[in-house]
One Martini backbone bead per residue (centre of mass of N, CA, C, O) as a GRO file, in nm:
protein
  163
    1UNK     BB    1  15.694  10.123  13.530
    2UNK     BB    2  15.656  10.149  13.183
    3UNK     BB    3  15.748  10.049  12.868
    4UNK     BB    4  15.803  10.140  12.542
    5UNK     BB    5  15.775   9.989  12.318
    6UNK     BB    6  15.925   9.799  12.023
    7UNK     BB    7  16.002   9.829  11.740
    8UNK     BB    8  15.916   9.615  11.479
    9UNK     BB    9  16.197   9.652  11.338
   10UNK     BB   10  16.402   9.616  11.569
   11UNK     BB   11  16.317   9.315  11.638
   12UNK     BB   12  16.387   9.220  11.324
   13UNK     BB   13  16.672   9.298  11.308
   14UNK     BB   14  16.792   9.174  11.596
   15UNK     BB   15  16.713   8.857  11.482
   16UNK     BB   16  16.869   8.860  11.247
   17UNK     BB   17  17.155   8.921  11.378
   18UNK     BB   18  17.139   8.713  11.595
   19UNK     BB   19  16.942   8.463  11.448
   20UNK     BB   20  16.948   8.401  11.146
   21UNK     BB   21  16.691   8.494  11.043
   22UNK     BB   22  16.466   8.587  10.812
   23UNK     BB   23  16.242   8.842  10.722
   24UNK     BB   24  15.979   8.693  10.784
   25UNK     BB   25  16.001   8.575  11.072
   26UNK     BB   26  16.122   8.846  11.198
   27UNK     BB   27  15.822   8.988  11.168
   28UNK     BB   28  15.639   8.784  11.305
   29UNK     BB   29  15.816   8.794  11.585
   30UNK     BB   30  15.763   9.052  11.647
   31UNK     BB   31  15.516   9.094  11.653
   32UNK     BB   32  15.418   8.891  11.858
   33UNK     BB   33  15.569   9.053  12.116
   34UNK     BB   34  15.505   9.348  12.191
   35UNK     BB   35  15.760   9.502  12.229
   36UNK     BB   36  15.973   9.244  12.311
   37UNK     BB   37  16.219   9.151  12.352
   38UNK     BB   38  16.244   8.885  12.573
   39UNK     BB   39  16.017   8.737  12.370
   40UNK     BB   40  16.135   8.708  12.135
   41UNK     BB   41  16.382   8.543  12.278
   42UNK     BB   42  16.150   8.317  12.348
   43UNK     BB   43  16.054   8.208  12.117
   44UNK     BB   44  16.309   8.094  11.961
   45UNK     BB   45  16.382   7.910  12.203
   46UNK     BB   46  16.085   7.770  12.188
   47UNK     BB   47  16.008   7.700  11.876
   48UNK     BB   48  15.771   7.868  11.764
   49UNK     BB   49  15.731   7.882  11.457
   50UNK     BB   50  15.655   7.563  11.490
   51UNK     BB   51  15.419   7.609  11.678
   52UNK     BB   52  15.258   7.792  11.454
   53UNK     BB   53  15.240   7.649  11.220
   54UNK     BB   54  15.103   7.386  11.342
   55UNK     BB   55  14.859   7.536  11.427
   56UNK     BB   56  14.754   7.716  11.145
   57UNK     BB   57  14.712   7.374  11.042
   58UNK     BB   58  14.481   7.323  11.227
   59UNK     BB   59  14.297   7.554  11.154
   60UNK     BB   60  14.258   7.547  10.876
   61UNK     BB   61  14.094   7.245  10.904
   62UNK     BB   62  13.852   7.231  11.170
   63UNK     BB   63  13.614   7.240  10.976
   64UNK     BB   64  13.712   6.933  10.824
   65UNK     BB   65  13.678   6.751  11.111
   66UNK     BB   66  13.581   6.481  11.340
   67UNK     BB   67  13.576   6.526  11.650
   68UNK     BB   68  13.767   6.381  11.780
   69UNK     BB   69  13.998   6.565  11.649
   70UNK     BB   70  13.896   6.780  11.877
   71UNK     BB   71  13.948   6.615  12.130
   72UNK     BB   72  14.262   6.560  12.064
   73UNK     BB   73  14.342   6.830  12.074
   74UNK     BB   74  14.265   6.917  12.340
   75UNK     BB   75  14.462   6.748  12.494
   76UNK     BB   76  14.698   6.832  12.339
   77UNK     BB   77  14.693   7.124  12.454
   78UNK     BB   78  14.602   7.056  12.777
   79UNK     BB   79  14.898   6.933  12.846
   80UNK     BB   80  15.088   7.200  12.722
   81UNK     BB   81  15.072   7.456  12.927
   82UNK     BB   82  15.348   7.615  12.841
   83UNK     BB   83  15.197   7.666  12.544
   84UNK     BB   84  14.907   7.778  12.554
   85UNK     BB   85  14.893   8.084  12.549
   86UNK     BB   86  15.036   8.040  12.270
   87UNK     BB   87  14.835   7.878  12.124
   88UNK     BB   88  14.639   8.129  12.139
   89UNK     BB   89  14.773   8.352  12.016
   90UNK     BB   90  14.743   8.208  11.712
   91UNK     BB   91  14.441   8.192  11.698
   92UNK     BB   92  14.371   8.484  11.725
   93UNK     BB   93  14.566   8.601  11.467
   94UNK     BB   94  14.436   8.401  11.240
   95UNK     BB   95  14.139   8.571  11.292
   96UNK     BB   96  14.249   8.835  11.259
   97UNK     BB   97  14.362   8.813  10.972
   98UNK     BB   98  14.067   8.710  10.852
   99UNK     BB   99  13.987   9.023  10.879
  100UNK     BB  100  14.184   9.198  10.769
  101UNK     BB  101  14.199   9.070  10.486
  102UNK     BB  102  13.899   9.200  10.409
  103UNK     BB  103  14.082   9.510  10.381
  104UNK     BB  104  14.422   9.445  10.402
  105UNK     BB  105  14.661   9.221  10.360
  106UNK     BB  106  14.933   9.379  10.434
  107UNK     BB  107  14.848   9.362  10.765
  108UNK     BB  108  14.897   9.083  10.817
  109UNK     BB  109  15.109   8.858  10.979
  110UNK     BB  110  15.084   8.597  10.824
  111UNK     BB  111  15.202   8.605  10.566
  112UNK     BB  112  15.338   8.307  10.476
  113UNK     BB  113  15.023   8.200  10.455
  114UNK     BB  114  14.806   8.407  10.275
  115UNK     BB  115  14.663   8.172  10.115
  116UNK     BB  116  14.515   8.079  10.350
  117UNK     BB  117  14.388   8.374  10.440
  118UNK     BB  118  14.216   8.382  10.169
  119UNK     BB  119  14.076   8.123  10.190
  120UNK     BB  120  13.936   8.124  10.502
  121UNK     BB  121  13.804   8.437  10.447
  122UNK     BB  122  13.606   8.376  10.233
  123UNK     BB  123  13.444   8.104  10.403
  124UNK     BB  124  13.387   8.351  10.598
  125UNK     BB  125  13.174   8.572  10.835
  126UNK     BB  126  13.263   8.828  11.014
  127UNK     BB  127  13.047   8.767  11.267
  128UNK     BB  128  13.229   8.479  11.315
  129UNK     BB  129  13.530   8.605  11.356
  130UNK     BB  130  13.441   8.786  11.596
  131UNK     BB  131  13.356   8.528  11.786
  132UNK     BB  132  13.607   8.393  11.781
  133UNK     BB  133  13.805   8.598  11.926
  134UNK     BB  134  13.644   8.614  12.179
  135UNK     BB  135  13.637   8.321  12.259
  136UNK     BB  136  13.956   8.293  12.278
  137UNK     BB  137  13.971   8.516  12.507
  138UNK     BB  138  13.787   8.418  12.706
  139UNK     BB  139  14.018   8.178  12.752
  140UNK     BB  140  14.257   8.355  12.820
  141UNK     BB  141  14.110   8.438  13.103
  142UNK     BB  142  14.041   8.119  13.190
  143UNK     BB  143  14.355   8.060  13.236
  144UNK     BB  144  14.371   8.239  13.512
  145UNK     BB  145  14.115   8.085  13.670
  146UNK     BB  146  14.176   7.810  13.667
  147UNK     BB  147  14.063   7.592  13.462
  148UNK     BB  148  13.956   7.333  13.278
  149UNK     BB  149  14.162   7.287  13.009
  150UNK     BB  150  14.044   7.102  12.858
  151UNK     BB  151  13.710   7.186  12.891
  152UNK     BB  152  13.779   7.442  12.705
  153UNK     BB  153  13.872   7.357  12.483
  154UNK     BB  154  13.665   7.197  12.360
  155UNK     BB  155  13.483   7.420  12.310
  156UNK     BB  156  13.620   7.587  12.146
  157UNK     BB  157  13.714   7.389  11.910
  158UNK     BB  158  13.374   7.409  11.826
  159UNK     BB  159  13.339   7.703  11.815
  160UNK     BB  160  13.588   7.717  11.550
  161UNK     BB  161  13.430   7.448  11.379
  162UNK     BB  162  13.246   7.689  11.275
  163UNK     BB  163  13.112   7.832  10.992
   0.00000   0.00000   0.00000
């Protein structure tokens, strides 16, 4: 038996007055929680907001880093097994707003970083942003098939560091 979703108006009202967040990073962790008060609170107890930063700001500059720190990010995220589904998915949602963001930046996820959004999103063409989304998902699925996660991101992080 599954349940319906909980509106993420409820659970970023929940974080700031639980957790004493802002209203900007409650509505982040709201929406990336998914409907799920229990994933929000594993997100905060987790130091998530920090770990979407540096996230964020990797991705932000991945395309002028040169191979090296490409393979070293790669061992980076592939060493951290415990938090890699989740830097996984903070990777799709960055890519998912610089879609989101050609057509209604009002929707995109990470407001917060807006002008980084709007400025990734201008210099990258439709086509490629979601060849790159699709790319995230599927290694998203090749983490449960239990591949070898260096090798995973090294391929990964070559194929979103194309302009």
């Amino acid at each position: 038996m599954g349940f319906n979703p909980i509106p993420n108006e409820k659970i970023a009202s929940w974080l700031k007055n639980k957790h004493g967040l802002e209203q900007q990073a409650a509505d982040i962790l709201a929406a990336m929680a998914n409907g799920s008060f229990s994933r929000a609170q594993m997100m905060v107890k987790d130091n998530w907001l920090q770990r979407r930063k540096w996230v964020i700001a990797e991705m932000d500059r991945l395309s002028l880093q040169p191979i090296a720190h490409l393979f070293a990010l790669a061992e980076k995220f592939s060493r951290e097994k415990e938090t890699l589904a989740q830097s996984l998915e903070i990777i799709k949602v960055w890519f998912r707003d610089l879609i989101i963001n050609k057509y209604d930046a009002a929707k995109i996820i990470n407001r917060d970083v807006a002008d980084k959004i709007e400025n990734a999103s201008q210099n990258n063409y439709l086509p490629n942003l979601l060849s790159k989304v699709d790319a995230v998902q599927k290694r998203q699925n090749r983490l449960a098939a239990n591949t070898n996660l260096r090798l995973t991101m090294e391929n990964l992080l070559i194929q979103l560091a194309q302009p």
